[in-house]
N, C-alpha and C positions, 0 to 999 in steps of 0.2 A: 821405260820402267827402270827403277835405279836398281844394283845389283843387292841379292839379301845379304840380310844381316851377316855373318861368316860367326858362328858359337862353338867354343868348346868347354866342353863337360867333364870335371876333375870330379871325383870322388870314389872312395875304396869300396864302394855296395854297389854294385854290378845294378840290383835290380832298381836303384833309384836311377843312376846312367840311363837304364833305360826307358821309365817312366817319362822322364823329363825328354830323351831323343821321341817321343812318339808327342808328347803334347806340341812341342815345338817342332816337330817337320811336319807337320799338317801348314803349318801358315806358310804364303806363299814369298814373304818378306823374311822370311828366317831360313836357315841351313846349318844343321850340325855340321861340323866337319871332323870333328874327332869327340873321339871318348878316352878318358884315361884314368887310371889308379891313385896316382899319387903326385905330390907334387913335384919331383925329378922329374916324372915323364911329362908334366904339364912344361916347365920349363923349357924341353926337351924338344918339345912340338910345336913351339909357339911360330918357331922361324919359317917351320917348313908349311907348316895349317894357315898360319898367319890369320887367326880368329882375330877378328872385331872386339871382341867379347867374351869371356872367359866366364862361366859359372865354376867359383871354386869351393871346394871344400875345407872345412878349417883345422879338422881332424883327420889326419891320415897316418900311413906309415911311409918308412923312406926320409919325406919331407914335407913338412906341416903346411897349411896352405897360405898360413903368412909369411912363412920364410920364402916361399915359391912366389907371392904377391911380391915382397919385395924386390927378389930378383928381374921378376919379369917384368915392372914397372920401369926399373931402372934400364932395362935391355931396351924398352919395346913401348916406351911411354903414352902411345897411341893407343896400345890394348887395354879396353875398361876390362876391369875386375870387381863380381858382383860373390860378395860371400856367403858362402851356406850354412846354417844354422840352425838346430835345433834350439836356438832363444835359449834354454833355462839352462843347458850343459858347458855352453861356451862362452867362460870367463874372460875371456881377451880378445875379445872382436874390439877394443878402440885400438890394441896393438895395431890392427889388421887396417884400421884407418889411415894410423900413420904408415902403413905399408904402404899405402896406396890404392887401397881399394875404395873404388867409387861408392860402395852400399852393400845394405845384406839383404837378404831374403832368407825368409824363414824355409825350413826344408818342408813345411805340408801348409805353404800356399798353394791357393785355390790357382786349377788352368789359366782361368784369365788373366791373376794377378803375377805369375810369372811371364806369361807373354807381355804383359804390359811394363813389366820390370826390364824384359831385357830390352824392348822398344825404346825406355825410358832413357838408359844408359846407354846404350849404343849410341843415344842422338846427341848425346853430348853434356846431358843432367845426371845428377847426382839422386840416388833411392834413398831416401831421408824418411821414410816411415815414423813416424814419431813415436808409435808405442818399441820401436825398437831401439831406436839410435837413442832415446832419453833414459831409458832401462841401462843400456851399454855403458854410457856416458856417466849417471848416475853410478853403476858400480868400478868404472876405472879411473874417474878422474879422482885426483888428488889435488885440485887448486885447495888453496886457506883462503878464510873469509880473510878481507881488507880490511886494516886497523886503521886508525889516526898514524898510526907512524909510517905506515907506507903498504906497498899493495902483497904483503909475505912473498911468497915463490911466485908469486905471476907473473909471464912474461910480457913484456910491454906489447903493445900493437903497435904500428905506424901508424901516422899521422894518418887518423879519417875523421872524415866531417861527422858534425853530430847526427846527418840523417844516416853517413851511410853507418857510422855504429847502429844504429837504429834497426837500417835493413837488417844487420848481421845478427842481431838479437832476436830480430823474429823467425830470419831463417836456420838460428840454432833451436829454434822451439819447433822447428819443421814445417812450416807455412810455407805455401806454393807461392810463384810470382802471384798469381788474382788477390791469394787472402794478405798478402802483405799490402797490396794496393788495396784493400777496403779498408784495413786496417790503417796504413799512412795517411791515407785518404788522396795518394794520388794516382796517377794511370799505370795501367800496367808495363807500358813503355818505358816510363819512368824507374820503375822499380830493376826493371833488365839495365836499364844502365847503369845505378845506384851498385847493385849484384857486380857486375863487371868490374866495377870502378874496386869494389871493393877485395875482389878477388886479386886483381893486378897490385894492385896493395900490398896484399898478404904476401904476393908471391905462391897461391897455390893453385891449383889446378880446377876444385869445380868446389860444388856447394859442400861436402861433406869436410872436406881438409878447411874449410874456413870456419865448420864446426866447432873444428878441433881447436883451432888456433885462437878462437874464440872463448872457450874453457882453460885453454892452457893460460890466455893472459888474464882471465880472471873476469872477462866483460861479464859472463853467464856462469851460473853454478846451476851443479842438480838440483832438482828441482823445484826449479825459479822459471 
């Protein structure tokens, strides 16, 4: 039996810390190992806790939870970081992408859909929700549409093949491996390499940062 998941839990409301510490130590594949306040002490902890996985908060006092993303990505670049949010309050969760964080989760998902979230990221995948990460995207991105005289502020991409732009355009609209292979119309095998090829490309780390990198050059805009 492989060792559980190792999770720590950032946030300034003591009684969501411990909402969240009772739905997830019930599974036998999961283990909090710390609770904390702010984002200082999540920084703080990361060496000695050494979590897998971080649920953070994006509001705190001290230090916010994207400056505390940043730091700890850059420290500890093995530890996913999954963001917490109340959706309608928090204007700068795409900041919190380019932090580094692998995905958000809404703060009153259902038991399931948080254990299934931190399962999801722990394993190496990116939480791409769509009614989230297109909302987010939609209100921070700032690409310009493309003229005849050239593509405004977007940043170029490197050289990808026309499928794997293809993949990237459907995994910025948040399709799983399966619906992008019904939709290519080829194997799901296929599409994991496609993903790969195209991540190593980008130079980034998992499905959300290619998101990003995908809006910032201009391949995808909101709501498209």
């Amino acid at each position: 039996m492989s060792a559980p998941i190792r999770i720590l839990l950032v946030d300034d409301q003591p009684l969501l810390l411990q909402g969240f510490k009772m739905i997830l130590s019930v599974e036998e594949d999961l283990q909090v190992v710390g609770q904390v306040g702010d984002g200082q002490q999540a920084i703080d902890a990361v060496p000695e806790l050494r979590p897998d996985l971080i649920l953070m908060d994006v509001q705190m006092p001290v230090l916010d939870g994207i400056e505390a993303t940043r730091r700890i990505v850059a420290d500890h670049p093995d530890t996913k970081i999954v963001m917490l949010t109340t959706f309608d309050r928090d204007d700068y969760l795409f900041d919190a992408l380019e932090a580094g964080a692998s995905g958000f989760l809404l703060k009153n998902a259902d038991p399931d859909h948080l254990v299934e979230a931190v399962r999801t990221v722990a394993g190496g995948h990116a939480l791409l929700a769509p009614e989230v990460t297109m909302r987010v995207i939609s209100r921070m991105s700032r690409v310009e549409e493309p003229t005849d005289e050239g593509e405004g502020n977007a940043i170029p991409l490197p050289s990808l093949t026309e499928r794997e732009r293809e993949v990237l355009v459907l995994v910025a609209r948040g399709l799983s491996n399966a619906e992008i292979a019904a939709e290519a119309y080829v194997s799901e095998a296929t599409v994991k390499t496609h993903v790969s090829n195209v991540l190593a490309k980008l130079g980034v780390r998992d499905r959300v940062q290619a998101v990003v990198a995908a809006y910032d050059a201009g391949l995808v805009r909101p709501g498209r």
